[in-house]
Each structure stands twice: as C-alpha cells, then as structure tokens.
Phi, psi and omega in degrees: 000319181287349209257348199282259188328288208315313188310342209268357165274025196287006172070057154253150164283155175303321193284316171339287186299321169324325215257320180272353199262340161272356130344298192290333180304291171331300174304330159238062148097010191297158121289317193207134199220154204233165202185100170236109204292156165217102149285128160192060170086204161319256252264019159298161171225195208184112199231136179229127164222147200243188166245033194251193194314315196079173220222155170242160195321292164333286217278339171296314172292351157303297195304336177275333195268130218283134165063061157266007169218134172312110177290013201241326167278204191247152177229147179324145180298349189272354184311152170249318225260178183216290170257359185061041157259322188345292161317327207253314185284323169289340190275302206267038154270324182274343211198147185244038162205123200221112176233121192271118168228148186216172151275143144202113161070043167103317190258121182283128185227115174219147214216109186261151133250160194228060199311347164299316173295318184282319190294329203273336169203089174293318174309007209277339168117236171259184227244337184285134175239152177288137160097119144341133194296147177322327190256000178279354166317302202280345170305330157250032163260052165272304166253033153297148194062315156335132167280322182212171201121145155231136156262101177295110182241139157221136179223154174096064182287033019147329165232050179214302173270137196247160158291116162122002186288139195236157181292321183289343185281297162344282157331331183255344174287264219330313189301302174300316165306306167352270165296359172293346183246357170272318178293313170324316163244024189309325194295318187268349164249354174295160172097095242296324206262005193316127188278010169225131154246158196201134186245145148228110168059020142109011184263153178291137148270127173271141193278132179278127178261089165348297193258034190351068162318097163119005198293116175277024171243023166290135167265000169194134166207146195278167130329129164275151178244155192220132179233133162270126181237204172280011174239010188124195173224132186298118176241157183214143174214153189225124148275120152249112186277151173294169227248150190320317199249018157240056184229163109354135162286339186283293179319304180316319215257297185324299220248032136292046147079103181013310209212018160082164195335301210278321164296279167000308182293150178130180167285171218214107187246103179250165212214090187067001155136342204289145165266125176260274201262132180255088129114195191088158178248041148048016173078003172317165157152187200247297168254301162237146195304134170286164183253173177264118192251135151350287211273014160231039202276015177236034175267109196224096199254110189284131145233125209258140182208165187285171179277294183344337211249346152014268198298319176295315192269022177042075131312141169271175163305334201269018174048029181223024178203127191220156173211126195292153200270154199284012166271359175231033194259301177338296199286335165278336203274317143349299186288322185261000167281329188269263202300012179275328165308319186284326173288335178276348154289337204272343173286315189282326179267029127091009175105359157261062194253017184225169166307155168263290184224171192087202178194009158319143174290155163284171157267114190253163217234343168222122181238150175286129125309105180248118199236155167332300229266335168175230177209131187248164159256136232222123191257142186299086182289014173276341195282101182333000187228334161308291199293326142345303178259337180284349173281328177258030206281305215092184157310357192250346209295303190313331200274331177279288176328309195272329174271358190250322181302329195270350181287301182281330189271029184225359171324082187322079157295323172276323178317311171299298188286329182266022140271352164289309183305289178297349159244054215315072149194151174294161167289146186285124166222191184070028198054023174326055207113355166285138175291153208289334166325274169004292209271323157296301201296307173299286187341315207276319181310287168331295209300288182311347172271340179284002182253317186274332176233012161243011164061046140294170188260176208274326181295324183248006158281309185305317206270346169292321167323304191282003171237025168241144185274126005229051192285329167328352175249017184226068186259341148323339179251335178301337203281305193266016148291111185115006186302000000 
C-alpha cells in the first residue's frame, strides 16, 4: 500500500497519463478509442474505451500487477510500451479506483484496484479485487455486446477534482487535454488512412501538426537525414515555420501550440509515430546548453528513434523526457545550431529573407559590425536611398555624415529587446501596416533620383527599386511608378 501511494507522485499530468493509457490501445491494435469525461462533483469519473484485441484472464492479471513486464525484453517493433508500469501508475496518479474490464473472442475479464479498500484493511491479503466496485456496473456496459475491447474507468479522482474545483475547471482539463492529445498522436490521426481515431465525449480529435506540413509560406525545410546505431536507426528533417506575417490570425494562434510559440521551439522527438517530447533543445548547445529563446521560436526539428533506443535516450516512465546519448550529441548539435540560425532570420527580417524576385541580393539599409567586444550596427551609406542624399549633400555632406553617426551610437538597443521579450514580437518596421499612400509618397522620391541623377530608364529605375530594402516587398506598387 505504501509503495502504491509513493507511485501516484511520479508527477504525471492528466493529459500525460491519459496519452499512456492510449499507448496500450494502440498496442493492441485499436483503431479507434473513445475517452469519455462524466462530471459529477467528487465521484466523477473518467473512461477509456478501445477496439483493439482485449485480454484473457492471464494476460489482465499480468497488466494489473505493477512491474509485469521486463523493460529488457525485446518487443515488437510497433509496441509503446516499456515498463509495464503505465497502466497502473498513470490512472492512480489521477484516481483511487481504477478499473480494467476487456474482451477477447468474446470472454469477458475485469479486474480493479482500490486504494480506499486497501487503506481500509491493510492486513487484506491480496491487492487486486474482482469485478467492478458495486455502483461501477453501469460505467463499463461500453462493452456490451462486443467480441474484443478493453475498457479503463477511473473513479474517485482525488487528484484532479479538488477542493473548490468546478464544472467549468472540468470543461477547460477537458479543453486542454484535447490539445495535449492532438499533439501527441497528430502523426497517427493524420490522413484519409490514418491508423487511429481518437473521440472526447464522442467529438474527433483533429491531429495538431508542428511542422504545418504543406504551408506554402514555409521558408525552409530540410532533407531528411538518418544515422544508424546500434539500436536501430535514428532520423531527423529541421523546420523552420513561416514568420508572423504570412500567417492568418487564426493560423498563428493554432500553431503556437499548447503551451505557445516560445515553448514549442526545439526538437520534437517519436517513438513509432508517437510524440514523447515537444519542443526543447534536449540540452544540445556549444558552451552552454541552450534556452528557448523569442528569436528561435519557428525552429522545429522532428526527430525519430526506434522503441529499441529507451535506454540509451534515458526514457522515463511518463514517457516525456528524452536525452540524445553523447555518441550523437555531434551530429545533432550542427543540424539544430543551422536551423536555429535560419529561424532566427527569418524572425528578424519579419518573413523576408529572401528577395520578393529574382536571386539579386537585397540592398539593406543597416548591416552589423562585429568586433572583440560585440557588435554595433551600423547604417549602410550603399544604400540607395543614403547614398542619394550624401551625394547630393554638398557643403551639408559632413553635417549628414554626423547626424547618420549620431543615429547609429543612439540605437534604443535595450529597448527594441526588451519590448520584443515583452511583447513576444519584433517591432513593425517595413512600413508595416502603413497604407500604400505612405509606401508611394516615400517610393516616389527615391524612384525620381534614379531616373534624374542616376539617367535610369523608368524599367530599370522599377527593377532597382524592388533590390531596395524595404520597397522589395512592395512589387505591385512599385510597378506602378513613372506611370
């Protein structure tokens, strides 16, 4: 009984445990699993129920008893499971009666534990009870008429309803588990072919997808790469998601994620398709392990490794924490130092980081300067709309030159980062939200010194415009200049 309590602190979340306990469906074979909350004060409960093979008398009684599987032997390759802890330690980390009832060719077996009943006669012998508890008959008639199935109820949640917990507190586990479980199996419900369906209170979970697979404003995604070890072989593809402003508000606000952008970023780790971990950089990093940073928040990297690789990537039971073994920590800390870079561009120039056409370089209007002590910035006098005016300066050229110098050593540098940190967005620069008048009114200026003092034609005054930052992005208003 005591060692029974100790278990129920391994620190699983409800969506956590839920997510092992459909693991086991998966393993034997569900299609399809139905997961249904019933509030009703203390004595709500919570119910799973799959289609998969169901169990014989032997095999329920393997599944209830605590440590019934080796995490050492070898298992099919399609297995989630390891230690044959799962069942039992995730439900009564939520709940102090936990009842199994299955199918298999028909002949029906259920089996409970009851830590109240246990507390209540310690002296009781053995630990296991037959049957459903008296008023828990009607909570498993889910599987009448059925041939195969198992069904999980947990009752008494003692650690989930709470004292002061409310049906709207209920309703909102409910919201949030949803999505912990759309990330978790997005891979196994994507697709006309998908091999799981998975229900809450009878609505589909639609699968959330990290790496918003097919988005045509991604700007970058990798090859997959593959290392082969002694456990199988390890795959990796590196993402970089589009940038705030070629997304939808509705898109942004999906695919932060659960717990949001800035969490999110990192690596993405499965196991058979399965997600154990979202997001983090797995303690990778150069001098020191990196952190989840503003400016690597579209960095999203998939990574795949065999059920064989457990022990080298030290899974835990709760399935949520993994660490790459130090014979791959090289090969990884490259791949994921390269797309953080590429994430962190695509954040500071705002989803541009390429020409709008062509493959002409942009002209930029401020470039870094990197020195022993760090790096300042510095504004570009190449820069078409600079050089322009120190050319037509004149006797004012010394006098300009000291005001674009007083520009640069005057840069709100703390300011820009801590209103990016606090408003987990860069500042609008690019005439951003300014109306197309604006974006003329400037454009026309420029646009009229290359044709009067550098005798461009009005066609190659437009296509110079579109390799200036940041009219590049404007090529439809560019277009009609000199009209």
């Amino acid at each position: 009984m005591a060692m029974l309590e100790s278990l129920r602190g391994l620190g699983y979340s409800t969506g956590a445990a839920l997510a092992d306990i459909i693991d086991n469906s998966i393993s034997a074979g569900a299609s399809q699993v139905r997961v249904d909350f019933s509030w009703d004060g203390p004595t709500s409960r919570i119910a799973i129920l799959d289609d998969g093979r169901g169990m014989d008398d032997t095999e329920l009684e393997s599944a209830m008893r605590l440590g019934g599987k080796n995490p050492l032997d070898a298992r099919p390759a399609h297995d989630l499971g390891r230690f044959g802890m799962g069942l039992k330690t995730a439900s009564i980390s939520q709940c102090r009666r936990l009842t199994v009832a299955t199918v298999k060719k028909g002949g029906t077996s259920c089996l409970r534990w009851d830590l109240d009943e246990l507390a209540a006669n310690p002296d009781g012998g053995w630990l296991l009870f037959e049957g459903p508890a008296p008023r828990s008959m009607p909570f498993i008639a889910g599987l009448k008429d059925k041939n195969a199935g198992t069904l999980v109820l947990w009752e008494t949640l003692d650690r989930v309803v709470t004292a002061g917990y409310t049906s709207d507190d209920f309703h909102d586990l409910i919201d949030s588990i949803e999505s912990h479980l759309a990330m978790v199996f997005h891979r196994l419900l994507q697709g006309p072919d998908a091999r799981l369906r998975l229900f809450l209170n009878g609505r589909p979970v639609a699968p959330w997808d990290p790496f918003m697979t097919g988005h045509p404003a991604k700007p970058w995604i990798s090859p997959t790469v593959n290392r082969t070890t002694d456990y199988g072989t390890v795959t990796v593809q590196c993402h970089v998601l589009p940038h705030r402003d070629k997304l939808t508000s509705a898109e942004f606000d999906t695919n932060a994620g659960p717990v949001g952008w800035i969490a999110q970023q990192g690596f993405y780790v499965y196991r058979n398709e399965r997600l154990l971990v979202a997001g983090g950089w797995l303690g990778l990093g150069n001098v020191r392990a990196w952190n989840r940073e503003e400016a690597h928040r579209l960095a999203r990297i998939r990574l795949d490794i065999p059920n064989t690789a457990d022990a080298d990537w030290k899974i835990d039971i709760r399935k949520s924490t993994a660490r790459p073994p130090v014979s791959l920590r090289p090969w990884l800390t490259p791949l994921a130092e390269d797309t953080r870079g590429r994430a962190r561009r695509v954040f500071a120039y705002r989803g541009t980081p390429v020409p709008a056409q062509g493959s002409m370089p942009i002209d930029q209007a401020w470039r870094v300067e990197r020195v022993k002590a760090g790096m300042r910035y510095r504004i570009e006098e190449t820069h078409a709309s600079v050089a322009a005016v120190l050319a037509s300066a004149g006797p004012l050229q010394s006098l300009i030159r000291s005001m674009l110098r007083v520009i640069e050593e005057t840069v709100p540098v703390q300011r820009i980062w801590l209103d990016t940190a606090e408003n987990k967005e860069t500042p609008r620069t690019g005439f951003e939200g300014q109306p197309d008048s604006v974006v003329i009114e400037v454009a026309r200026v420029l646009f009229d010194d290359l044709i009067e003092r550098k005798g461009l034609s009005v066609g190659d005054a437009r296509k110079s415009m579109l390799r200036i930052e940041p009219f590049q992005k404007y090529p439809a208003l560019i277009a009609k200049l000199g009209e």
